[in-house]
Each structure stands twice: as C-alpha cells, then as structure tokens.
N, C-alpha and C positions, 0 to 999 in steps of 0.2 A: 640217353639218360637211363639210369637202372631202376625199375621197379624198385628194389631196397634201395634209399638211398636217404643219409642224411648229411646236412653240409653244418656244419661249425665253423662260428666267424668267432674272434679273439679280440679283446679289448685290454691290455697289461696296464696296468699301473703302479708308481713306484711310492711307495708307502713312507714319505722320510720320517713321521710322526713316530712311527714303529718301529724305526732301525735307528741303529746304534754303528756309525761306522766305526767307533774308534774301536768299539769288540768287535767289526769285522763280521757285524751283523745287516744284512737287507731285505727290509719286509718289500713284499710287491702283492698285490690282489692280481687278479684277471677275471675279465668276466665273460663269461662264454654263452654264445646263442647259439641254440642249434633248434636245426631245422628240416622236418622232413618232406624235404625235394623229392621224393618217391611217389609213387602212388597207392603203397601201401600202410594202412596204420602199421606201429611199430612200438615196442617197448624198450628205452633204454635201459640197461639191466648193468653196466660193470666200466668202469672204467681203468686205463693204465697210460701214466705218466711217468716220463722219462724227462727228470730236467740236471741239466748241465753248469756248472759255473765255472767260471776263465779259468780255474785252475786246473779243472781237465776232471775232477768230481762229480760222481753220477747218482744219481737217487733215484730210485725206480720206485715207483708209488700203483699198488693195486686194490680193489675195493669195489663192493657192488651201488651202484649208484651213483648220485651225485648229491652234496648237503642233505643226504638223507631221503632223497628222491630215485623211482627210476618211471620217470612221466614216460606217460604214454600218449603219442603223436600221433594225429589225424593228419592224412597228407596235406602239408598248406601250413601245418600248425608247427607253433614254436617254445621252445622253451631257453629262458632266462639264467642263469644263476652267478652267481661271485663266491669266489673262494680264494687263498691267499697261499704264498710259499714264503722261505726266506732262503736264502744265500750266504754265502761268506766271502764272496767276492761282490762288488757294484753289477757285473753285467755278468748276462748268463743263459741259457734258452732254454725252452720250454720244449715240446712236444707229445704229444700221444694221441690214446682213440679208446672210441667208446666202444661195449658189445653191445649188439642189437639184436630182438628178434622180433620178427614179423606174426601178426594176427595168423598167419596162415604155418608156424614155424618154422619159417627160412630165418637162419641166423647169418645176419653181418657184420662186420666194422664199419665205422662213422672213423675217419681221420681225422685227426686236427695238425694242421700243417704247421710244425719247427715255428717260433715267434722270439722277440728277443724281449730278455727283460733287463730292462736298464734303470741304473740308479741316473736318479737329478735329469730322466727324463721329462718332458712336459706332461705326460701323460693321456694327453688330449688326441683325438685324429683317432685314425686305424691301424691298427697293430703294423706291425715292422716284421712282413712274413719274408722268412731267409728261405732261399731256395740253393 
C-alpha cells in the first residue's frame, strides 16, 4: 500500500425525473466516497472527468475541488459528495481522478475507475466498474 493513497468507490444513478428522452436528454447523479487508505493526511485540491456517451462524444471536465470543497483527510477518514451529468444518449461512462497533495507536499492522483451510466437503470447495488 502507498503512503499517498486515496480510494474512490462510485454509486451512479439515473435521474428519469430530470431527463427528457424524447430531446435525447439524460440526467444521472453519482455519488462518490473517497477515502484516504494512506497513512498520510491529505488535501483534495482538483478534479478531471472524462465521460463518454454511446455515440462516441467526449466531455473533459476540470476544476478545483469538489461541490465546492477540497476536504482534507486524516488517514481512515472519508468524504461523501453527489454531483450529476447529463447525456444525450441512455448509456455512457464516466471516469477520472482527483489531485492530491500530502500534509508533507507529496503530490498525487486518487483514480476513479471507468463506471457505467445507464438510463432505466435500478440504480440501487454498486456501481458497474468496466475494466
């Protein structure tokens, strides 16, 4: 295990109240834990998202923080948040990673591993990690 290290688990949900399929519109939340498995405190500082829809359409999303946080994690300690995308296809994937830097200024990446986001999903259970 790495001294730096924080682990993001992924929870998708597909929003039918908010989407509009006949405009070819799909809302989806997700809500992301992360957690630092390190033994170092740590500051989340930046995130970048990369999400995909079946029609082969890329969106690269950068930005410091998360809903306007960058929590700072005692090793053991975790943070919560929900935030939302929309599509213009039903299904589609998600991915990216957070920047991090260490109480001691070691800078890393937190991964968040590829997930899928599906319309008329149940949205219940653990994410649907694609490898």
């Amino acid at each position: 295990m790495s001294k730096y290290q924080f682990t993001c688990e992924v929870e998708p949900q597909y929003l039918s109240e908010q989407s509009s399929p006949e405009e070819d519109l799909y809302a989806f939340a997700y809500t992301i834990t992360i957690t630092n498995t390190g033994d170092v405190t740590a500051q989340l500082i930046a995130r970048h998202w990369v999400i995909d829809d079946a029609r082969g359409h890329t969106d690269e999303i950068k930005g410091l923080g998360v809903v306007g946080n960058q929590p700072l994690l005692r090793p053991g300690e975790a943070f919560q948040y929900t935030s939302g995308t929309r599509l213009h296809t039903p299904n589609g994937t998600m991915r990216g990673s957070f920047f991090c830097v260490a109480e001691d200024g070691e800078r890393f990446e937190a991964p968040v591993p590829e997930f899928a986001l599906q319309a008329g999903g149940s949205g219940s259970g653990p994410a649907r990690v694609l490898h």
